[in-house]
CHARMM-style PDB file with segment names, atoms N, HN, CA, C and O in Angstrom:
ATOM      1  N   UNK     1      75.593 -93.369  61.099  1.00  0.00      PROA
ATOM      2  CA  UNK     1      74.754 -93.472  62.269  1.00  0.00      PROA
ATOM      3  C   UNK     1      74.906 -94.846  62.930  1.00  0.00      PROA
ATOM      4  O   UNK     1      74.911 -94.903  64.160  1.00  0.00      PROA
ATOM      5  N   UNK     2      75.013 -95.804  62.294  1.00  0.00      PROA
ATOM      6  HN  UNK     2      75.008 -95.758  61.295  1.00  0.00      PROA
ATOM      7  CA  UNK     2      75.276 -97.156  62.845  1.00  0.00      PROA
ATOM      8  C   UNK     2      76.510 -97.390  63.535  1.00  0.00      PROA
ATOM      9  O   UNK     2      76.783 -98.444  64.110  1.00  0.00      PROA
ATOM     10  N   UNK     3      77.314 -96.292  63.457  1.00  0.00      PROA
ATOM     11  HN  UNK     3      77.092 -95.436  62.990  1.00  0.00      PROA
ATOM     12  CA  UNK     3      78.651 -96.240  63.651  1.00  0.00      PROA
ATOM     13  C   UNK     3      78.587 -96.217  65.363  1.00  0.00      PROA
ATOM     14  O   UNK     3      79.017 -96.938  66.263  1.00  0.00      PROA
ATOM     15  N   UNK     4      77.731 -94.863  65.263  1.00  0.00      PROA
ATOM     16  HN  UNK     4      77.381 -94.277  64.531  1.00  0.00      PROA
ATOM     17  CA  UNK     4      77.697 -94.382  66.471  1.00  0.00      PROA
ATOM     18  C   UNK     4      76.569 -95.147  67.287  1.00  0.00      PROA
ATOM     19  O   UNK     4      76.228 -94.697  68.381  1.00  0.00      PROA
ATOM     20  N   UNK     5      76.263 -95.751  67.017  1.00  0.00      PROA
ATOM     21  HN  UNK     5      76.541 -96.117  66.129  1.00  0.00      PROA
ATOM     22  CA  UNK     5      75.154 -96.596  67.433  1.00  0.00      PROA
ATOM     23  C   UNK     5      75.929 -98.100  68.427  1.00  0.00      PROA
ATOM     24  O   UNK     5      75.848 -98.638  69.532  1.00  0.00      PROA
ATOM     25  N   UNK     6      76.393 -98.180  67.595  1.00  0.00      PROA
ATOM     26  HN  UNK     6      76.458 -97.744  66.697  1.00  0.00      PROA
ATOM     27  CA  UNK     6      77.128 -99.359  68.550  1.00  0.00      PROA
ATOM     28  C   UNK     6      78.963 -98.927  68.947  1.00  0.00      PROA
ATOM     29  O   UNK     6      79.787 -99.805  69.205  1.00  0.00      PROA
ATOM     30  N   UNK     7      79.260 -97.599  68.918  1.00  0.00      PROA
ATOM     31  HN  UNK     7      78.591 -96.886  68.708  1.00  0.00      PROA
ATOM     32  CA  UNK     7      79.966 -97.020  70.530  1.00  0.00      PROA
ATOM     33  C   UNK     7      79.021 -96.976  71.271  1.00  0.00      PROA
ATOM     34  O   UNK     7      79.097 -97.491  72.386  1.00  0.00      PROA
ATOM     35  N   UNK     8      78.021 -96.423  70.889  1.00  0.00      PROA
ATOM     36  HN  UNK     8      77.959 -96.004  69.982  1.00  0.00      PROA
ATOM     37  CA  UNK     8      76.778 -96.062  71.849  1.00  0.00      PROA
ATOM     38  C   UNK     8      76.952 -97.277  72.798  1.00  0.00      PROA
ATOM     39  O   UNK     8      77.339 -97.328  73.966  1.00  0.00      PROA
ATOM     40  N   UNK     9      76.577 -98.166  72.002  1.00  0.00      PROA
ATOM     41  HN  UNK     9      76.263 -98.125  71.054  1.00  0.00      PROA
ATOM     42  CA  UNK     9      75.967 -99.605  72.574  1.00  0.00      PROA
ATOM     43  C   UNK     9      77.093-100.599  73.345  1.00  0.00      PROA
ATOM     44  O   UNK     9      76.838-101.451  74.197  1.00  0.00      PROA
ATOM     45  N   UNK    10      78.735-100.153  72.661  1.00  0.00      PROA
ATOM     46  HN  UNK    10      78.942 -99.461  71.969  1.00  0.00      PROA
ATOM     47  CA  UNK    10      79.387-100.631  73.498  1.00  0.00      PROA
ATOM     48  C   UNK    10      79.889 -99.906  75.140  1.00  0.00      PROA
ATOM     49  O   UNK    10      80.331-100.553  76.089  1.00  0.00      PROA
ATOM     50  N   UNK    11      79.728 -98.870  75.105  1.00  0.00      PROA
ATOM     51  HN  UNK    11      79.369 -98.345  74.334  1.00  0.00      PROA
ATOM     52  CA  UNK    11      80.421 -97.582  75.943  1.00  0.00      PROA
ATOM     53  C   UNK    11      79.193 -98.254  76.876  1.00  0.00      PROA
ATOM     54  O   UNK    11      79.626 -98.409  78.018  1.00  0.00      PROA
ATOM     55  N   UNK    12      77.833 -98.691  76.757  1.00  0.00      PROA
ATOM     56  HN  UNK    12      77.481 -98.565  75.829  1.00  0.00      PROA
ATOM     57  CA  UNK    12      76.970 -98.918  77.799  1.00  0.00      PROA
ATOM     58  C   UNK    12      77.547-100.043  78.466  1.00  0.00      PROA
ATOM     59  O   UNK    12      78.059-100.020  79.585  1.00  0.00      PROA
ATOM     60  N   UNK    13      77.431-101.027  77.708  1.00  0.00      PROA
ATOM     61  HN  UNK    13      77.015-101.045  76.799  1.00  0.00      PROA
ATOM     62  CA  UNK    13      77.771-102.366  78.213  1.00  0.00      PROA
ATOM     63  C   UNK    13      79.072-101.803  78.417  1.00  0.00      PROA
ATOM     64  O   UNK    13      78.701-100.633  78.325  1.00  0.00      PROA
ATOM     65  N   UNK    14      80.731-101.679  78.691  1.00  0.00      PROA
ATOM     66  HN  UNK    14      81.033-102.629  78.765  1.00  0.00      PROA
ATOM     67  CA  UNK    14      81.886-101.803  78.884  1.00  0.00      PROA
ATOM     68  C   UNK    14      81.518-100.864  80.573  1.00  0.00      PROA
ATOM     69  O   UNK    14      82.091-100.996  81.655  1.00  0.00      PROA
ATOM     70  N   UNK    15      80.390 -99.975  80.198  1.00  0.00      PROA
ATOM     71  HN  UNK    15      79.925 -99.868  79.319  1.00  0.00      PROA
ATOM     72  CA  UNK    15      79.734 -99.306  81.756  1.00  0.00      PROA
ATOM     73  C   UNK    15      79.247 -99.739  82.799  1.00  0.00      PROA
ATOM     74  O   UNK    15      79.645 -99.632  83.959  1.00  0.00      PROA
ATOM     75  N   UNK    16      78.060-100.413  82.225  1.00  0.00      PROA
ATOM     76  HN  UNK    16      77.737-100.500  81.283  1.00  0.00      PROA
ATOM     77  CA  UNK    16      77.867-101.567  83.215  1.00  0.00      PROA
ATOM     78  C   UNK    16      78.435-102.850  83.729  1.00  0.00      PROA
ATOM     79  O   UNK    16      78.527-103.195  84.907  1.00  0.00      PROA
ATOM     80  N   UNK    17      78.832-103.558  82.566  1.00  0.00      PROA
ATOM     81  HN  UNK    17      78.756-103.278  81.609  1.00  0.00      PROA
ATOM     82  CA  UNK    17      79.831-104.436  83.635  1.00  0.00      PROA
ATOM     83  C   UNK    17      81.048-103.764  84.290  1.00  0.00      PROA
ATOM     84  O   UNK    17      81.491-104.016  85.411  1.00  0.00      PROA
ATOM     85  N   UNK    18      81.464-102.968  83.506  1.00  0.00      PROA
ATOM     86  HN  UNK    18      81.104-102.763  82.595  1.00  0.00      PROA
ATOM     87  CA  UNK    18      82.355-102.246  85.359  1.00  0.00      PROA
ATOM     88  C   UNK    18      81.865-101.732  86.018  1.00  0.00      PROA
ATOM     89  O   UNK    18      82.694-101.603  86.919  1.00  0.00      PROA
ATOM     90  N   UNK    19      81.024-101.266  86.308  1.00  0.00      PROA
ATOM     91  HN  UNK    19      80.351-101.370  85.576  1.00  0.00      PROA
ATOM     92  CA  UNK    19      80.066-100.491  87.681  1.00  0.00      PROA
ATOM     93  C   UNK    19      80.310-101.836  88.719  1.00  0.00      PROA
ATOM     94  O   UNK    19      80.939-101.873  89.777  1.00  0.00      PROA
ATOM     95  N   UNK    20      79.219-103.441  87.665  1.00  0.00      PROA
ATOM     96  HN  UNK    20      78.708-103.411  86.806  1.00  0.00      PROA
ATOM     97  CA  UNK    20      78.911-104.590  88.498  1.00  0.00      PROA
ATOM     98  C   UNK    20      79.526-105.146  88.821  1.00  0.00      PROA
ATOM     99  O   UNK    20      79.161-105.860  89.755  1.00  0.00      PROA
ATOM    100  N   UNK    21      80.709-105.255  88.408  1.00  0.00      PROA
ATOM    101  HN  UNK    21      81.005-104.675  87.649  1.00  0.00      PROA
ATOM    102  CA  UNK    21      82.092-106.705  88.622  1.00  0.00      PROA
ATOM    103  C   UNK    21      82.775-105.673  89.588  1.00  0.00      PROA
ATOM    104  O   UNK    21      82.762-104.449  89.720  1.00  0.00      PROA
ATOM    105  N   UNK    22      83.471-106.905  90.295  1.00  0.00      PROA
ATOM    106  HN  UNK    22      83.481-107.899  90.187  1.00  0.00      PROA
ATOM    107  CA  UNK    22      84.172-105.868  91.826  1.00  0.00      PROA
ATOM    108  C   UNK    22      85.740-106.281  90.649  1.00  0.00      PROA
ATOM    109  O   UNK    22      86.031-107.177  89.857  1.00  0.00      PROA
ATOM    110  N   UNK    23      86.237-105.304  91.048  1.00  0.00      PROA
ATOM    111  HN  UNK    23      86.001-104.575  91.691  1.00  0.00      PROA
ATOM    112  CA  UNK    23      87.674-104.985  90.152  1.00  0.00      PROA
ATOM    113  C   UNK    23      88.049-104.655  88.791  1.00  0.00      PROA
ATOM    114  O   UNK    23      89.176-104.636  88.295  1.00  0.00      PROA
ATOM    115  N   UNK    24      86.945-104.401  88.277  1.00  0.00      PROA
ATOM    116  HN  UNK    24      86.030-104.416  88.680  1.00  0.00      PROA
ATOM    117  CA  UNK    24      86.526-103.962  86.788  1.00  0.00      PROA
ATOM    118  C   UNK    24      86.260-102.596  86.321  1.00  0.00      PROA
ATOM    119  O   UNK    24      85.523-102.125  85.455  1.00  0.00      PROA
ATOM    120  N   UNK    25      87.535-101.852  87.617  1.00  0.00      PROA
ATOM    121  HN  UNK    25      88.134-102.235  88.321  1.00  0.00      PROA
ATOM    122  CA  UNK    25      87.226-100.443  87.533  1.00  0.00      PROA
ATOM    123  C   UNK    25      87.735 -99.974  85.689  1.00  0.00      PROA
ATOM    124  O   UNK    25      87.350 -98.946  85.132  1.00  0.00      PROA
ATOM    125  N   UNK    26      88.338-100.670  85.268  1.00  0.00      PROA
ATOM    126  HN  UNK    26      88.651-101.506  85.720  1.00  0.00      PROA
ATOM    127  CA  UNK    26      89.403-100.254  84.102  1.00  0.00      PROA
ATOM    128  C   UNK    26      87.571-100.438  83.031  1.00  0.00      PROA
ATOM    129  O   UNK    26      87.057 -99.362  82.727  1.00  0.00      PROA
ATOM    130  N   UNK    27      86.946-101.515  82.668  1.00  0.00      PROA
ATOM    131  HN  UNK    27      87.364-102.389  82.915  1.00  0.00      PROA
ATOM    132  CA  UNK    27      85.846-101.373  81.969  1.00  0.00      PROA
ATOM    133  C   UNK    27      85.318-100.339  82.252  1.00  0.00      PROA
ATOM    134  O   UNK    27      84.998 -99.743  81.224  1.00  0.00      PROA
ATOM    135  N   UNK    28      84.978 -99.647  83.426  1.00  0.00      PROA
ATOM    136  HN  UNK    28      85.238-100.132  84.261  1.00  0.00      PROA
ATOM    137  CA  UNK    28      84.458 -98.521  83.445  1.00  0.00      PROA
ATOM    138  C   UNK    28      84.876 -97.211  83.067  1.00  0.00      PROA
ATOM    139  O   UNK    28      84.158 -96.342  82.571  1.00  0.00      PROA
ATOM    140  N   UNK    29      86.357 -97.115  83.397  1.00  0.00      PROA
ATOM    141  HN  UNK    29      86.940 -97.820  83.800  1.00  0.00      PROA
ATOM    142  CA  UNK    29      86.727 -95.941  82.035  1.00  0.00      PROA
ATOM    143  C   UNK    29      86.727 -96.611  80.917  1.00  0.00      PROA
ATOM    144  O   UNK    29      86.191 -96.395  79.830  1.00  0.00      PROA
ATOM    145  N   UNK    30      87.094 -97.075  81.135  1.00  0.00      PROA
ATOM    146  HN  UNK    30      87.529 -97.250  82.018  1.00  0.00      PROA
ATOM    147  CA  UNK    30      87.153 -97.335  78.860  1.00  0.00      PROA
ATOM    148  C   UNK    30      85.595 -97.532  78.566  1.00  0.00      PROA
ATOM    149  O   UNK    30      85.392 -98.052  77.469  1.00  0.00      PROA
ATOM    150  N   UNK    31      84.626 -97.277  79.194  1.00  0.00      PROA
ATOM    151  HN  UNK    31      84.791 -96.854  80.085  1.00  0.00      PROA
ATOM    152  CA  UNK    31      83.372 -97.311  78.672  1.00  0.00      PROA
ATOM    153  C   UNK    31      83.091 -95.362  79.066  1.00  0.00      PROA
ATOM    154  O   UNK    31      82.148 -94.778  78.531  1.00  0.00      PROA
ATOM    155  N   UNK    32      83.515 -95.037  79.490  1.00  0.00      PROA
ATOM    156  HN  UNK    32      84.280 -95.512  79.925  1.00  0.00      PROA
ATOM    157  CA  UNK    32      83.181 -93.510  79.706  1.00  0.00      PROA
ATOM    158  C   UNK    32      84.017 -92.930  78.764  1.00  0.00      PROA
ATOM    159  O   UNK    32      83.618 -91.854  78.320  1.00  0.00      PROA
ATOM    160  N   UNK    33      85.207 -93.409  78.285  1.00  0.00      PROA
ATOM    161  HN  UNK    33      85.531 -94.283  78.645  1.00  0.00      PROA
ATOM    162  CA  UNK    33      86.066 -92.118  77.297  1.00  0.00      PROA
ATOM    163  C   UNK    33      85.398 -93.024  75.904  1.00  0.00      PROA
ATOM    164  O   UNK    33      85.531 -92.520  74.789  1.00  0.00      PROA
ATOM    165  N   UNK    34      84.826 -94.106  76.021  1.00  0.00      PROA
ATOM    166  HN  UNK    34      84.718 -94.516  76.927  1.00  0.00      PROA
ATOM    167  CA  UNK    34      84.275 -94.589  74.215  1.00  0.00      PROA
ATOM    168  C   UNK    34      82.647 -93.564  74.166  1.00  0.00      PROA
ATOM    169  O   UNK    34      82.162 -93.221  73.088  1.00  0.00      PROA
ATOM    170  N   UNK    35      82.065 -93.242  75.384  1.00  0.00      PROA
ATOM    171  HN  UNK    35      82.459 -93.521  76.260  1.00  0.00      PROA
ATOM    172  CA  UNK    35      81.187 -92.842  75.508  1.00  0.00      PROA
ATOM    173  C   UNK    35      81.714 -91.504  75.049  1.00  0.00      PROA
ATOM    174  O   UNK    35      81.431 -91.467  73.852  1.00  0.00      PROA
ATOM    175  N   UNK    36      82.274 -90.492  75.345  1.00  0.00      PROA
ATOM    176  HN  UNK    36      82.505 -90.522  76.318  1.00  0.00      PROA
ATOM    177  CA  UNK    36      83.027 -89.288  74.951  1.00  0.00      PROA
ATOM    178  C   UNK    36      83.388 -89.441  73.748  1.00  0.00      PROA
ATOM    179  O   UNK    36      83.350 -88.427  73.051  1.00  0.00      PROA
ATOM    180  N   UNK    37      83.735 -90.408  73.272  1.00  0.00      PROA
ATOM    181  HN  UNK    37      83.766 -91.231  73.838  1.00  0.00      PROA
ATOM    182  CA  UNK    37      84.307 -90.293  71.644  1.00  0.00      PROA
ATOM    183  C   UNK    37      83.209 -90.600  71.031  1.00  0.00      PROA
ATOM    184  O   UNK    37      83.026 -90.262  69.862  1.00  0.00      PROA
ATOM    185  N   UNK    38      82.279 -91.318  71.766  1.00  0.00      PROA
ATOM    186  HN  UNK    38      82.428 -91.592  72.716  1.00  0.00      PROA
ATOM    187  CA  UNK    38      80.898 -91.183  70.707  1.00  0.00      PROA
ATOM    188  C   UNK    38      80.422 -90.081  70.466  1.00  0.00      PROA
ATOM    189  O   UNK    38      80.287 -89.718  69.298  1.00  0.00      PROA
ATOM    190  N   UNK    39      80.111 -89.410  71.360  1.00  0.00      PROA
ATOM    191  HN  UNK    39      80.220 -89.704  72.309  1.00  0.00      PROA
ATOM    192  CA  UNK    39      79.498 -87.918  71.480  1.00  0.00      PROA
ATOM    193  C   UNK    39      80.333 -87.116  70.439  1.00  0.00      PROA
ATOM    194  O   UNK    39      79.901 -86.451  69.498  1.00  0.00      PROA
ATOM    195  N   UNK    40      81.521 -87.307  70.783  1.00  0.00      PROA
ATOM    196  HN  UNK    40      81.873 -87.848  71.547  1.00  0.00      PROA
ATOM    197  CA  UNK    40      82.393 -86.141  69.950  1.00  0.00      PROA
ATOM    198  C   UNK    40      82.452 -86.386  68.310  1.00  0.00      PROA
ATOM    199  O   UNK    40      82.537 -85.602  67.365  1.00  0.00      PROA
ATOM    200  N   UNK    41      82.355 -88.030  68.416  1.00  0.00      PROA
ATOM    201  HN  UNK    41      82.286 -88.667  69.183  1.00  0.00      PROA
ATOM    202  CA  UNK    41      81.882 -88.335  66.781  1.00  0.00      PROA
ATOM    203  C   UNK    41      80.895 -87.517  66.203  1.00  0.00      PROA
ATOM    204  O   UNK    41      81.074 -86.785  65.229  1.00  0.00      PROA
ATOM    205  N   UNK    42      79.518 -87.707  67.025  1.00  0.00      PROA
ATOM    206  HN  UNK    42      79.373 -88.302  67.816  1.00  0.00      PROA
ATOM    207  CA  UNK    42      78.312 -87.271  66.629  1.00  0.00      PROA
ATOM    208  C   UNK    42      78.286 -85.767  66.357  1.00  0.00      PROA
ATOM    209  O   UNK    42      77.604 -85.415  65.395  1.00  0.00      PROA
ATOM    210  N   UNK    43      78.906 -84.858  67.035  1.00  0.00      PROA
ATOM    211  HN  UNK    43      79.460 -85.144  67.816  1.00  0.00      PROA
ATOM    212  CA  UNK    43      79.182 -83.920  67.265  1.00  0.00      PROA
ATOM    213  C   UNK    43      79.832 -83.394  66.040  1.00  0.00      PROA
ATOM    214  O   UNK    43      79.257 -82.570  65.329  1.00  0.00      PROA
ATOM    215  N   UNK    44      80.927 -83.816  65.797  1.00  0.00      PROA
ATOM    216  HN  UNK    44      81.394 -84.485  66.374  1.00  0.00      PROA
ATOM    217  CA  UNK    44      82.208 -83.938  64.361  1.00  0.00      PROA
ATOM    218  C   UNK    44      81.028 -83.629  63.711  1.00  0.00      PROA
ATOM    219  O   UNK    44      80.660 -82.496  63.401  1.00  0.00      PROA
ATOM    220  N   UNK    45      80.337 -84.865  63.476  1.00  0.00      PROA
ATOM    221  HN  UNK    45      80.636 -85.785  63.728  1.00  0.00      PROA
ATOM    222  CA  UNK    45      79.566 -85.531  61.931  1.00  0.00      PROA
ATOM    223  C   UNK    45      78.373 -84.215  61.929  1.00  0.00      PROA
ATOM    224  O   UNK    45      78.065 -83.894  60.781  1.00  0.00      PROA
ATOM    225  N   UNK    46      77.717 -83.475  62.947  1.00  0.00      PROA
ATOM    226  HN  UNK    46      77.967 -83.736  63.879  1.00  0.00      PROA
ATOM    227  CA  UNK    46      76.527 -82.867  62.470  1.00  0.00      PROA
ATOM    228  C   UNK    46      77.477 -81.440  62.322  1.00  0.00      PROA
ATOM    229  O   UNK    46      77.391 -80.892  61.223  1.00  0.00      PROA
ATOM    230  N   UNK    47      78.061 -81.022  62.982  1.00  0.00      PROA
ATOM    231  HN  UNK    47      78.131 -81.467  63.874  1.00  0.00      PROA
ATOM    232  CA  UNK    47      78.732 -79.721  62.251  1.00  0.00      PROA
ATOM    233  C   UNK    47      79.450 -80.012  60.800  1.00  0.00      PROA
ATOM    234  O   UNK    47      79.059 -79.080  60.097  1.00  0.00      PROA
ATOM    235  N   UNK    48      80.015 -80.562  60.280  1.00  0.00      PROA
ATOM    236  HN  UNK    48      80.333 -81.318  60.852  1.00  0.00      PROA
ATOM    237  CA  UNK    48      80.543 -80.873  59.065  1.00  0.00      PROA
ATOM    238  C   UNK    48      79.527 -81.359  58.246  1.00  0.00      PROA
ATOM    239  O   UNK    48      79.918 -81.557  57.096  1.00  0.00      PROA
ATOM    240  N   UNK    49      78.136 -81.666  58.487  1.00  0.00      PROA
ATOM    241  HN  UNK    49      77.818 -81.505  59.422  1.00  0.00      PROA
ATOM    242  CA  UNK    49      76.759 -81.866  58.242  1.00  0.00      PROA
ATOM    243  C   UNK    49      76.271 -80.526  57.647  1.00  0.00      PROA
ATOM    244  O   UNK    49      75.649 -80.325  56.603  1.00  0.00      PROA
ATOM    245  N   UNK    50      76.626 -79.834  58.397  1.00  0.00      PROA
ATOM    246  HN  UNK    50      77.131 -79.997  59.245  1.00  0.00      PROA
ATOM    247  CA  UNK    50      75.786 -77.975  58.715  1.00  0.00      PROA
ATOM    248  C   UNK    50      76.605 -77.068  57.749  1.00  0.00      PROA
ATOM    249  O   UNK    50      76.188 -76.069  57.164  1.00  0.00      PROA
ATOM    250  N   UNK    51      77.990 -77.670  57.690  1.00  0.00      PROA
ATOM    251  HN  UNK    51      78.329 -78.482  58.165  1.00  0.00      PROA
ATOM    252  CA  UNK    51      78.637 -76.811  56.708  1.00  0.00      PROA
ATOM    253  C   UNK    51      78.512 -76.891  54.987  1.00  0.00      PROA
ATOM    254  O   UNK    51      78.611 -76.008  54.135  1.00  0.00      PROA
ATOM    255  N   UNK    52      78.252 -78.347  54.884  1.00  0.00      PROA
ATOM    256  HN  UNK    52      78.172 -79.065  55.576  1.00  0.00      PROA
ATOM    257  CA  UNK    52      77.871 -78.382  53.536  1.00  0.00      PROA
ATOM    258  C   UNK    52      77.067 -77.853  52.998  1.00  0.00      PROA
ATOM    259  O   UNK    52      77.345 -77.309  51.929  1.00  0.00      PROA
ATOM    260  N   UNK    53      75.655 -77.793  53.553  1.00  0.00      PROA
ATOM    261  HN  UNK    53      75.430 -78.235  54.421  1.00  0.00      PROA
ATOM    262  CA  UNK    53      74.479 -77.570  52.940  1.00  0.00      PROA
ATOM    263  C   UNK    53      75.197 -75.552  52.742  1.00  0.00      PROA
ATOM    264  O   UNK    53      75.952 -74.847  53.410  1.00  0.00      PROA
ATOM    265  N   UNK    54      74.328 -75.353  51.348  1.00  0.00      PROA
ATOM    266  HN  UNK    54      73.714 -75.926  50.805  1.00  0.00      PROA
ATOM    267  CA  UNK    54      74.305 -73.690  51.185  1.00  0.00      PROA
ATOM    268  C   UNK    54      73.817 -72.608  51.940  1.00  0.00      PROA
ATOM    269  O   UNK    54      73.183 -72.721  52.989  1.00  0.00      PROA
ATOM    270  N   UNK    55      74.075 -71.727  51.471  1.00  0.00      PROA
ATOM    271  HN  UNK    55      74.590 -71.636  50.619  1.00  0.00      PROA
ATOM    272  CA  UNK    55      72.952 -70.375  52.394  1.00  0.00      PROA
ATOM    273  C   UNK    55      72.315 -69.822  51.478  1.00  0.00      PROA
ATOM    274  O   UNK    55      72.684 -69.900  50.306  1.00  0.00      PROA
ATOM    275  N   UNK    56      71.418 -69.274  51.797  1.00  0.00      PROA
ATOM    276  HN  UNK    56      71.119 -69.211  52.749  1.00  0.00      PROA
ATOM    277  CA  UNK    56      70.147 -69.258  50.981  1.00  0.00      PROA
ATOM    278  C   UNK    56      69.727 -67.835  51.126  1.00  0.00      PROA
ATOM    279  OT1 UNK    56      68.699 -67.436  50.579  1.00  0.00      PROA
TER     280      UNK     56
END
């Protein structure tokens, strides 16, 4: 969880300063596809989460 916590936290910040800086379009993707790989982490981690546990 900490993992994803600070993509989280970087994908924001690498977002906002490219939104704010004039020519800093490149921070702004690389803060939208770290943002996507966070998600898809999180995503990974709770289905492979769901598969372990038994059925009952």
């Amino acid at each position: 969880m900490v993992f994803f916590l600070v993509l989280l936290g970087s994908a924001i910040a690498l977002i906002t300063i490219g939104a704010v800086m004039d020519g800093m379009l490149y921070l702004l993707s690389t803060g939208v596809l770290l943002l996507i790989a966070a998600v898809l982490y999180l995503l990974v981690r709770s289905v492979s989460r769901s598969r372990r546990r038994p059925a009952h």
